[in-house]
C-alpha positions in Angstrom: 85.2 130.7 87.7 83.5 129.1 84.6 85.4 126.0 82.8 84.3 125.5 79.2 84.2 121.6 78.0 87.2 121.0 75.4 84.8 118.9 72.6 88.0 117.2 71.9 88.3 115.8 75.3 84.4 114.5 75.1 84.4 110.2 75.1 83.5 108.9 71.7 81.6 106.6 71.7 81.5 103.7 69.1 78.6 100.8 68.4 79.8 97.7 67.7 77.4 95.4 65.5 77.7 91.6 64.1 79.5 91.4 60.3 76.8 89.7 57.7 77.5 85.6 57.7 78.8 85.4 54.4 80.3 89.0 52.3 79.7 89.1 48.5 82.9 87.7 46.5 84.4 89.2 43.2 83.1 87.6 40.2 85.8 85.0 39.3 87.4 84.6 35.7 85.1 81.8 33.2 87.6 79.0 34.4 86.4 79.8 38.2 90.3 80.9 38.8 91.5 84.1 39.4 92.5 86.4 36.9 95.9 86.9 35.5 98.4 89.7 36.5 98.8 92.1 33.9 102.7 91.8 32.4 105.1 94.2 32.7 108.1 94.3 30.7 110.2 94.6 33.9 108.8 91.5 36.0 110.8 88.8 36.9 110.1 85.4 36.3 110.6 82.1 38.6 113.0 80.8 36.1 114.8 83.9 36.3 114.8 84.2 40.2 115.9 80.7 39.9 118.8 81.3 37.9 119.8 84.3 39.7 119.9 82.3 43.0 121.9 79.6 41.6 124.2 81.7 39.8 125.0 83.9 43.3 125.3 81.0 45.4 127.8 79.8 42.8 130.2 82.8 43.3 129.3 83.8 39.8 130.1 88.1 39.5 127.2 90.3 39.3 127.8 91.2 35.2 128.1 87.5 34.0 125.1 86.9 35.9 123.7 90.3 34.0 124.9 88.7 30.8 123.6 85.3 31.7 120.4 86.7 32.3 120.0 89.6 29.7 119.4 92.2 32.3 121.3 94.9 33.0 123.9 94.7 35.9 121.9 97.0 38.3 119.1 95.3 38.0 120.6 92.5 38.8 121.8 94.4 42.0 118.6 95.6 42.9 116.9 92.0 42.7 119.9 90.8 44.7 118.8 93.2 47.5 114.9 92.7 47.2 115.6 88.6 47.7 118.0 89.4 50.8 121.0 87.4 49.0 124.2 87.8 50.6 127.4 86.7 49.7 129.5 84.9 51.5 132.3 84.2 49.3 134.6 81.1 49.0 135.6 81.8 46.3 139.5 81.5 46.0 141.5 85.1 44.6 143.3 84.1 41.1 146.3 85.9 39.7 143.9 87.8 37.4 142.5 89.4 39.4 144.9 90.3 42.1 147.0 91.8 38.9 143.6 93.9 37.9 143.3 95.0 41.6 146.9 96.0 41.9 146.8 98.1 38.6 143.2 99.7 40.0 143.6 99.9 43.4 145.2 103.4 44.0 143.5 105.2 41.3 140.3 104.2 41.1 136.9 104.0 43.9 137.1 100.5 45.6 133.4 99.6 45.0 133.6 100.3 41.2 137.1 97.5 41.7 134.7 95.0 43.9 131.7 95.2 41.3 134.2 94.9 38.3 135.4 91.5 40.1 132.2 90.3 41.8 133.6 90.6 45.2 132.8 93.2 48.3 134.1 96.1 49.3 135.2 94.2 52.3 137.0 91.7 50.5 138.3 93.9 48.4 140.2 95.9 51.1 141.3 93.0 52.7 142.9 91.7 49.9 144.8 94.6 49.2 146.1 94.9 52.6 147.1 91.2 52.0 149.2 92.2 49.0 150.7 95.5 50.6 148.7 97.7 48.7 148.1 101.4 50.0 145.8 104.2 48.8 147.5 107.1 47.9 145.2 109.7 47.5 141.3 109.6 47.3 140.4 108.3 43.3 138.9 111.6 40.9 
């Protein structure tokens, strides 16, 4: 009986030698700091991220924030979930709005209703069980 050596199954062996004392550094910009990031039309700025933060923990809805901030209101989502902001809302219900949820709330999808107000989907279902509201059918 002959047995042939798999050459994947051979050791590998690997030499370890000493890194140089010092590497060779990228050329720095005239003023000796680094060079600037190149703009994009899309990038948000610290004041921005600044606002945004103060706006959500404020309770503010999603599209005032959009409007406060010129951006559009899925942006404004989007950077919302990037920064790990959740809400945790305080914010008291107002007649307005439990009218507009009332008038929505059996025709129309309950996240578009939440976004609209600036609340959750949770809190937006509670609420309506609060005020007796049912669903009757799934919205179009």
């Amino acid at each position: 009986m002959t047995m042939a050596i798999d050459p994947d199954d051979t050791p590998i062996v690997v030499e370890l030698v000493a890194c140089p004392a010092s590497l060779p550094l990228p050329p720095l910009s005239p003023a000796g700091a680094p060079g600037e990031m190149t703009w994009r039309k899309d990038a948000w700025t610290p004041d921005e991220i600044a606002t945004l933060r103060r706006l959500f923990a404020d309770d503010v809805p999603v599209t005032e924030i959009a409007e406060v901030l010129g951006r559009g209101r899925q942006g404004v989502r989007d950077r919302i979930y990037v920064l790990g902001l959740r809400r945790h809302s305080q914010r008291p219900w107002n007649e307005l709005e439990d009218e507009e949820l009332i008038r929505r709330y059996g025709d129309e999808a309950t996240a578009g209703i939440a976004a609209d107000l600036g609340r959750s989907c949770m809190a937006t279902y509670a609420r309506a069980a609060l005020l007796g509201l049912a669903r009757t059918g799934a919205p179009p």
